[in-house]
VOPAGU-2260 file (C-alpha; in pm, 1 decimal, decimal comma):
REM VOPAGU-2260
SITE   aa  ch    i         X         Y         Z
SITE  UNK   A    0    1694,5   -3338,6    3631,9
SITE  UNK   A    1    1702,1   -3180,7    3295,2
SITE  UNK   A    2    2006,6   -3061,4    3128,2
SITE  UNK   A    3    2064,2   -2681,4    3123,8
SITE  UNK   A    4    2124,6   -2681,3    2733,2
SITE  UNK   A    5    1740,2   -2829,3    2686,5
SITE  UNK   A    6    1506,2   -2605,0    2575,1
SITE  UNK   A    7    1178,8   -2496,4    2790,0
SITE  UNK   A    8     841,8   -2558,8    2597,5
SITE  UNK   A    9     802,3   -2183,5    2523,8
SITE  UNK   A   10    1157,8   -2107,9    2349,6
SITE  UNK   A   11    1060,1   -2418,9    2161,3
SITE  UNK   A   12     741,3   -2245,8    2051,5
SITE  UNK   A   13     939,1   -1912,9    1954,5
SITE  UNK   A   14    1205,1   -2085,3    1780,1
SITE  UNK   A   15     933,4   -2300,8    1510,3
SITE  UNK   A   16     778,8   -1994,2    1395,1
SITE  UNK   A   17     924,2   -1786,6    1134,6
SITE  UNK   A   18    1123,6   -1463,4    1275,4
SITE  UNK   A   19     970,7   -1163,5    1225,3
SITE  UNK   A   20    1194,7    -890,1    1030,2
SITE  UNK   A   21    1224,5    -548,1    1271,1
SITE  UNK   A   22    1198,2    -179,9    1113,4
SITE  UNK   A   23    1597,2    -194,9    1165,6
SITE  UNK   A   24    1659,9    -488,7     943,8
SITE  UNK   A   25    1477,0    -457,1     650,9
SITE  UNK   A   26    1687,7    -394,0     349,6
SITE  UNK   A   27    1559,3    -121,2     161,9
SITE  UNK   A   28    1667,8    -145,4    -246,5
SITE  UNK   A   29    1593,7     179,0    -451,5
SITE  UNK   A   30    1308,6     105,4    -712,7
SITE  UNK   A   31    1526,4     199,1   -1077,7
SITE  UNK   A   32    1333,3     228,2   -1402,6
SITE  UNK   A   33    1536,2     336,9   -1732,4
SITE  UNK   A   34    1414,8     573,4   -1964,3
SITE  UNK   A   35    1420,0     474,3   -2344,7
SITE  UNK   A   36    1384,3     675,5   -2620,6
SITE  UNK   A   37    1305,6     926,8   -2435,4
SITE  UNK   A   38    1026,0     794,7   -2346,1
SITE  UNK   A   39     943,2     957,4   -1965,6
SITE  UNK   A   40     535,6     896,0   -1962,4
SITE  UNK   A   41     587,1     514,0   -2017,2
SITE  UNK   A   42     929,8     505,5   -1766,7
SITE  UNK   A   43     662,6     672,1   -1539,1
SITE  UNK   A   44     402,8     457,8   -1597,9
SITE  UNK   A   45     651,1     151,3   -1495,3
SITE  UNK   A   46     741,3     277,1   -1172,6
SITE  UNK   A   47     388,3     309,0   -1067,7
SITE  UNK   A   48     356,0     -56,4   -1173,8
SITE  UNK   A   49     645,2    -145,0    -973,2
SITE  UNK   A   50     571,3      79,6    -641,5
SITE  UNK   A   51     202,0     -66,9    -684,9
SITE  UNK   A   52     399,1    -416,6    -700,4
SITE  UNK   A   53     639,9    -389,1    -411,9
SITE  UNK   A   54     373,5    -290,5    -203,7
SITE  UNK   A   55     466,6      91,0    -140,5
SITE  UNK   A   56     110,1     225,2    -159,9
SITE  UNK   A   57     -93,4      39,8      51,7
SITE  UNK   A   58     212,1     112,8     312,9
SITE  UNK   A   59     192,7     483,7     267,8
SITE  UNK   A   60    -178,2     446,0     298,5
SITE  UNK   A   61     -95,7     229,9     608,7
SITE  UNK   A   62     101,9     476,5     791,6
SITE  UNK   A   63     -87,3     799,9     679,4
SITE  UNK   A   64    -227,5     760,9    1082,8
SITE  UNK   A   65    -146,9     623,3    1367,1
SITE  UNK   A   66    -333,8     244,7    1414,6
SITE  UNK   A   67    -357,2     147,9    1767,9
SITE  UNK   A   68    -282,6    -257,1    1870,2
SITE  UNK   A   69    -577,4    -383,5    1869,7
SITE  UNK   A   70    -710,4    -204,9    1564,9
SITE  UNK   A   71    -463,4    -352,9    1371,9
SITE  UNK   A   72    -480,4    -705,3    1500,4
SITE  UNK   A   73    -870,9    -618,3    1379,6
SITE  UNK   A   74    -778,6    -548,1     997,5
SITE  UNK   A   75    -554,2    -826,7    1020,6
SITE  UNK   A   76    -823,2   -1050,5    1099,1
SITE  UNK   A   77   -1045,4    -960,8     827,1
SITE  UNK   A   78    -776,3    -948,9     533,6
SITE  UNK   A   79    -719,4   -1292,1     685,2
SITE  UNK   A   80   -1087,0   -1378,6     619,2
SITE  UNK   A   81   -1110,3   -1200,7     275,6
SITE  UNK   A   82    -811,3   -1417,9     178,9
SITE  UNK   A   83    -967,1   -1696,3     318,3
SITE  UNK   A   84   -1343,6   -1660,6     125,5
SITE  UNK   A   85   -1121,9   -1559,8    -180,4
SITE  UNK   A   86    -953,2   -1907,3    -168,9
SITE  UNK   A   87   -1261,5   -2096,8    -102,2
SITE  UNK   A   88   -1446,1   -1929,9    -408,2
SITE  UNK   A   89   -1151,6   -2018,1    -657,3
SITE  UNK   A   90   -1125,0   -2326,5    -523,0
SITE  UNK   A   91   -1524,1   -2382,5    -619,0
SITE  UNK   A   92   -1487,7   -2248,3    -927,9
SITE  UNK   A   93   -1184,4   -2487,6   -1028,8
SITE  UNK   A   94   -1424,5   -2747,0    -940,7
């Protein structure tokens, strides 16, 4: 019989792929950018480039609405495949 510390197939399954971070455990950092010279157009300027950066745009654009399950597991597919062709053209082009 097997031993009660061995693992079934399916924990060994969960515990190869990488966790997941939950809403609850993500570390949120504030975004700083420092003024100089008085300079506030170009400190403004940088913190666009560094929300645009971290992502924070295309998530506000994310959660504007609601996406149901299945509609997500849809746009996840086809950024998948646009990453995919993308890869496969610069790999061409690299010869």
């Amino acid at each position: 019989m097997s031993d009660s510390l061995d693992l079934t197939q399916d924990q060994k399954l969960r515990a190869d792929r990488p966790h997941r971070a939950s809403a609850r455990s993500v570390e949120f950092r504030p975004i700083e950018v420092a003024v100089q010279d008085g300079n506030v157009n170009r400190a403004m300027s940088m913190l666009k480039r560094k929300m645009a950066s971290e992502g924070i745009y295309k998530e506000l654009r994310k959660r504007r609405f609601f996406e149901k399950p299945s509609e997500e597991k849809k746009r996840r597919g086809r950024e998948a495949e646009r990453r995919r062709k993308k890869a496969v053209r610069i790999a061409r082009e690299r010869g």
